[in-house]
C-alpha positions as MATLAB code, in Angstrom:
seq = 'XXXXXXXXXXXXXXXXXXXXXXXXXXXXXXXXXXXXXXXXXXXXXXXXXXXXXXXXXXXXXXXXXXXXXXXXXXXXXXXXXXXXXXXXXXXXXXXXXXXXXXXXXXXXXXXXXXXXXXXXXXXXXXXXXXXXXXXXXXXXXXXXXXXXXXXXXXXXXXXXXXXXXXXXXXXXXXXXXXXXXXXXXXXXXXXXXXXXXXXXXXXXXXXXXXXXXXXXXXXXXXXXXXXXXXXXXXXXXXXXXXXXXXXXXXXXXXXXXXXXXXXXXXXXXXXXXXXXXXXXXXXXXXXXXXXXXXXXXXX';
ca = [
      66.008   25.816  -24.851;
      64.705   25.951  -21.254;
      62.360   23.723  -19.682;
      60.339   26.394  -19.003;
      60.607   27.260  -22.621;
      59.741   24.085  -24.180;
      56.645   23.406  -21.896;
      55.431   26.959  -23.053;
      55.868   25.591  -26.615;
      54.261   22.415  -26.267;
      51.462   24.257  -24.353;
      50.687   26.599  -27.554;
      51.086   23.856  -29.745;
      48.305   21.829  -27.575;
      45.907   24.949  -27.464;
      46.406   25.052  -31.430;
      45.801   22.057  -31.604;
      42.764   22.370  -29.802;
      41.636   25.257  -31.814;
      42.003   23.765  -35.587;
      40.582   20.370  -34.315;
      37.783   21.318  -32.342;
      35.039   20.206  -34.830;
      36.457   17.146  -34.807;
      37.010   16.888  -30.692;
      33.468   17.568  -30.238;
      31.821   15.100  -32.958;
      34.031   12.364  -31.377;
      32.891   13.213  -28.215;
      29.360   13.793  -29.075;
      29.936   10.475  -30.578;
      31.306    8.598  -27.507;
      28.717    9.297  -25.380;
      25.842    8.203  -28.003;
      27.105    5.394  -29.257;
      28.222    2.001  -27.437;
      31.052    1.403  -30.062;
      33.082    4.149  -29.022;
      32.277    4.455  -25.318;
      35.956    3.519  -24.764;
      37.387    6.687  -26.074;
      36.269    8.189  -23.161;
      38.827    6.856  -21.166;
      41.587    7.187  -23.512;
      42.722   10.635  -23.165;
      42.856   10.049  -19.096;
      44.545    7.495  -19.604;
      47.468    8.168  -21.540;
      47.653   11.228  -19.366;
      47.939    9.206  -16.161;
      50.783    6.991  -17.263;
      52.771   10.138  -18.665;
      52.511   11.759  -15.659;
      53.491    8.463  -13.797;
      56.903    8.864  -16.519;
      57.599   12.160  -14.806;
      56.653   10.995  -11.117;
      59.135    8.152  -11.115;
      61.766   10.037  -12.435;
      62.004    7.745  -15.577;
      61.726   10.449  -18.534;
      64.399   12.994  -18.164;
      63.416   14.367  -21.247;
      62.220   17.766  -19.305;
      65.817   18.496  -17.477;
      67.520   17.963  -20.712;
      68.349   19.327  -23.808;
      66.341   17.388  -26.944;
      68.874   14.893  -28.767;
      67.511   14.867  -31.949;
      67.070   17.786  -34.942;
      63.674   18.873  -34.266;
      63.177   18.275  -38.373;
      61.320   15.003  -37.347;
      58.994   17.199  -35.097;
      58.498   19.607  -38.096;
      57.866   16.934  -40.615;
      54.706   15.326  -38.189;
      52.986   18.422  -37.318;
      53.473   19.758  -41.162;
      52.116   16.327  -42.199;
      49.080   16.372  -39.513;
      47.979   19.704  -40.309;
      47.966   18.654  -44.461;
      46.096   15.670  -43.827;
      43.894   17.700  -41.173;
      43.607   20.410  -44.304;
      42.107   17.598  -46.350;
      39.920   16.036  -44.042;
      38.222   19.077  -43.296;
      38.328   20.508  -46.453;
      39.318   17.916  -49.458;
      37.025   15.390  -48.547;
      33.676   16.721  -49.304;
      32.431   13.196  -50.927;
      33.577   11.402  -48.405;
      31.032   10.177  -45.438;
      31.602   12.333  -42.450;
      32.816    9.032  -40.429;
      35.846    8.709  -42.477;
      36.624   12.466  -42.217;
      36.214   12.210  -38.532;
      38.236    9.361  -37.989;
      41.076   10.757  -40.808;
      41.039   14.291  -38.449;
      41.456   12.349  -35.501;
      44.397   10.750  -36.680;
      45.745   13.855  -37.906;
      45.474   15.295  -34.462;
      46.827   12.521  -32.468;
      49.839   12.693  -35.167;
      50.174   16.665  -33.917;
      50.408   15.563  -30.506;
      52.888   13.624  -31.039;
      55.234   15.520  -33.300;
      54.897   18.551  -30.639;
      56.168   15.977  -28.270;
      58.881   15.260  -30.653;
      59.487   18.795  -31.252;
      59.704   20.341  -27.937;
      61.079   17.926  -25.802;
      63.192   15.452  -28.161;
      63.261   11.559  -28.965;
      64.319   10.692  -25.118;
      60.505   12.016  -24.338;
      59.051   10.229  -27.039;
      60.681    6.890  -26.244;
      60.142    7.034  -22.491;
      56.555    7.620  -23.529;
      55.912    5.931  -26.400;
      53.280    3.791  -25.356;
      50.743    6.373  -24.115;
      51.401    8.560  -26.904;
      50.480    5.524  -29.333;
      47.614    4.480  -26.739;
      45.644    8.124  -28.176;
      45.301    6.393  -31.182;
      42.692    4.487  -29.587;
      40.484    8.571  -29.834;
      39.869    7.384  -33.358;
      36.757    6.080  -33.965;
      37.097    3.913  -36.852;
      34.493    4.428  -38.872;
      31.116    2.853  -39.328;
      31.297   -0.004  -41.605;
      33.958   -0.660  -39.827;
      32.019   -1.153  -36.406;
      29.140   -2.609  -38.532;
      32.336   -5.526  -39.710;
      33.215   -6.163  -36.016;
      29.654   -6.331  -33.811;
      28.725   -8.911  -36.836;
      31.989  -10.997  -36.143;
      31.036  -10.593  -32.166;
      27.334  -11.478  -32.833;
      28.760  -14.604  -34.805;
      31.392  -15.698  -32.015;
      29.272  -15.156  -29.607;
      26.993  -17.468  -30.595;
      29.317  -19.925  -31.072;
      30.706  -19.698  -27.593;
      27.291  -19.713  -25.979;
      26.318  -22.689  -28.310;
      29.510  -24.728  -26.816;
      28.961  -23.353  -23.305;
      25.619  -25.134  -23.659;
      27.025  -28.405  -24.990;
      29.598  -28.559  -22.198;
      26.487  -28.392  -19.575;
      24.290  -30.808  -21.418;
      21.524  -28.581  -23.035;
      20.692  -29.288  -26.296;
      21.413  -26.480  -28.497;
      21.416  -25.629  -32.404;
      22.836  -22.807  -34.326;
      21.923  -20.902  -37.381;
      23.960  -17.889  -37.937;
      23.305  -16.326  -35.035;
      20.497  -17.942  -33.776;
      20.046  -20.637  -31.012;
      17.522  -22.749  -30.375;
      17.484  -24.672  -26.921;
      14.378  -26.332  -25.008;
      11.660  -23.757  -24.536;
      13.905  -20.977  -26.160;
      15.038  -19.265  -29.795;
      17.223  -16.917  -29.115;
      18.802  -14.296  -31.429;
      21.817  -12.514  -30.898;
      20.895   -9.397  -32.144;
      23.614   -6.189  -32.313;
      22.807   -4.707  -29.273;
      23.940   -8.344  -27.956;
      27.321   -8.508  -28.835;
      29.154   -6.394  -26.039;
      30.881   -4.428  -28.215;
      31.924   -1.864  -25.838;
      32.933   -4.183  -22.459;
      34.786   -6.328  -25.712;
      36.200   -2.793  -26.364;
      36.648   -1.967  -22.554;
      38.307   -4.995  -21.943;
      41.266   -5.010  -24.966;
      41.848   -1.141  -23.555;
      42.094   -2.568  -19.773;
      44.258   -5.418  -20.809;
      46.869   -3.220  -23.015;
      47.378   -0.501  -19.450;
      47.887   -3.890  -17.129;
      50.151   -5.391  -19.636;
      52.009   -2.067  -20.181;
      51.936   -1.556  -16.730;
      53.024   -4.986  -14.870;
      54.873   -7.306  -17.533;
      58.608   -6.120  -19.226;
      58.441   -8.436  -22.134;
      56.978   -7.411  -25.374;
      55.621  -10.912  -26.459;
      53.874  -11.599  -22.824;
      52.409   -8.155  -23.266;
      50.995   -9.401  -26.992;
      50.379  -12.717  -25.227;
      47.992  -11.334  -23.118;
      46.353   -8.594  -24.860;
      45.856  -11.321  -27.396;
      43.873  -13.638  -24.675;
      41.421  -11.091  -23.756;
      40.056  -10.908  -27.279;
      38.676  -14.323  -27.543;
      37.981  -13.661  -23.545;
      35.720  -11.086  -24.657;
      34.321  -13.467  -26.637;
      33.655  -16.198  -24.315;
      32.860  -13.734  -21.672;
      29.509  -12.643  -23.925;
      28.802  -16.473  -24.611;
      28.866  -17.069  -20.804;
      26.251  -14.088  -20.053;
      23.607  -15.743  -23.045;
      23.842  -18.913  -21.121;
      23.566  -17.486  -17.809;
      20.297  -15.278  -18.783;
      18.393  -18.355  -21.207;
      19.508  -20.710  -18.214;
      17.932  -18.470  -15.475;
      14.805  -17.022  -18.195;
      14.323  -20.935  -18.964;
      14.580  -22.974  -15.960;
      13.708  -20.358  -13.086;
      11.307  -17.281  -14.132;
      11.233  -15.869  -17.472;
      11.968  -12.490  -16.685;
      15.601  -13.134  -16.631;
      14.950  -13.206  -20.503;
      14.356   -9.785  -20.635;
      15.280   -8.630  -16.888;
      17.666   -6.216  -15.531;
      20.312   -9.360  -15.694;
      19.939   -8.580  -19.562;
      20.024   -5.289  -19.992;
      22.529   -3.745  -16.930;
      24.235   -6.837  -16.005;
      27.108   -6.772  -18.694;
      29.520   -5.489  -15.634;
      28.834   -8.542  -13.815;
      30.767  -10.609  -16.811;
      32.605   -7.698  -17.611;
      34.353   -7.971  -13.917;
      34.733  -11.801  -14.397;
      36.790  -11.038  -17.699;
      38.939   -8.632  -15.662;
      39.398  -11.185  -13.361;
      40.576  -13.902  -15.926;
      42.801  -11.345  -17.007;
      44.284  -10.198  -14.007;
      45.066  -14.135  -13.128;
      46.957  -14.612  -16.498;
      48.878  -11.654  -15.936;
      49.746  -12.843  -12.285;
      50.807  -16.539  -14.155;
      53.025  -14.332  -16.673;
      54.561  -12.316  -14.026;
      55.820  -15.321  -12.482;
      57.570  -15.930  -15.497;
      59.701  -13.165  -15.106;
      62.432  -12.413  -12.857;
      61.018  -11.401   -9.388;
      61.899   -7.306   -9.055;
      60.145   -4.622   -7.421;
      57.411   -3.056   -8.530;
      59.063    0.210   -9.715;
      61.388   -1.687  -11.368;
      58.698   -3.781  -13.196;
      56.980    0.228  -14.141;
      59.819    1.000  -15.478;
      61.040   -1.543  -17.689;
      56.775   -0.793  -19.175;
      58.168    2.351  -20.009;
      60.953    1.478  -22.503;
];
């Protein structure tokens, strides 16, 4: 099979794909830009299609100039298997809330893409691209309780990390659940307090730089790791910062801009924690150029 040949294959598949999925596409989109909790998946798609194309730029998956080394059985096997759980998602699940179906259909769709990859263009294409083909995993959204589960454990640790910040700089604090109570201040950290989506942003950003600049698997888990907890502190730092500036210097900050639009202030100082660990792990590697360093992330 031609080059030619297999992209028009793994174009048709795509536009099926496309087709059968749609409902599913659009709710998840619908739901990205609606919902906090899965703002993220609106990067994911460009994403994983940047780095791919980077694979083909730098010459490192040769996948396209030759013939596929593997029975395309496997191929088979995922897209049959994506289009029967896709079947019963849509159609087998009628009990079931819609969130599940969504996020079952999504997963069914990623699992087409990448069993066409499989399929037209062998396992040398898969491997040399295996992390942003696993990356569109991150289009699921996971469903509701789910969400509900992790913006309570965020509203919980983030009180705890403010509470500490405070202790460190000599305000007296208390906690209950997640309130605080400080001089002149109760504060609750309600839901829409617990930066679930720069937490989000921030694992997503972490996972390209690791792919991207370190060669080792277990720095690349060491520091995708880090910027959970970093996500964490990062939220306790901007309750401190606000009650500090809404208690001590005009109460406004309490319910200011610095409240509501300043999460990309803290947001940026996570990035920057991150980007320093990952220039402390580089150094912990053996010094190669930076192609070489992209292309060791791709295998």
């Amino acid at each position: 099979m031609t080059t030619r040949t297999r992209v028009i294959a793994f174009s048709f598949l795509c536009a099926v794909s496309i087709m059968f999925w749609r409902n599913s596409l659009t709710n998840t989109l619908e739901l990205a830009l609606s919902n906090d909790a899965y703002t993220h998946i609106l990067l994911i798609l460009p994403l994983s299609a940047a780095l791919i194309y980077q694979d083909l730029k730098y010459g490192y998956s040769k996948a396209l100039r030759v013939a596929p080394r593997v029975s395309p059985r496997i191929g088979v096997l995922l897209l049959a298997l994506a289009l029967l759980i896709g079947c019963y998602a849509r159609w087998g699940m009628v009990a079931v809330p819609d969130d599940v179906r969504l996020s079952l259909g999504m997963i069914s769709l990623v699992n087409w893409w990448i069993g066409s990859v499989l399929l037209c263009f062998g396992s040398d294409a898969f491997r040399s691209s295996l992390f942003p083909l696993c990356f569109l995993f991150w289009m699921v959204p996971v469903p509701a309780f789910v969400v509900k589960e992790l913006v309570q454990f965020l509203q919980y640790q983030s009180a705890f990390a403010a509470r500490i910040l405070f202790q460190v700089i000599g305000v007296p604090v208390s906690q209950d659940g997640i309130m605080l109570a400080v001089p002149d201040a109760n504060i609750e950290i309600a839901s829409e307090c617990s930066s679930i989506r720069s937490s989000l942003m921030l694992v997503v950003t972490t996972m390209v730089l690791a792919h991207l600049f370190l060669r080792s698997w277990w720095r690349k888990g060491l520091l995708v790791t880090a910027s959970i907890p970093l996500s964490v502190a990062k939220n306790g730092l901007r309750i401190v910062t606000i009650v500090e500036l809404g208690t001590k210097i005009d109460p406004g900050f309490l319910d200011g801009k610095l409240h509501h639009n300043g999460g990309i202030i803290f947001f940026g100082i996570s990035v920057l924690a991150i980007v320093t660990m990952l220039r402390i792990l580089r150094r912990t590697e053996f010094r190669m150029p930076l192609t070489h360093v992209l292309e060791s992330g791709q295998k």
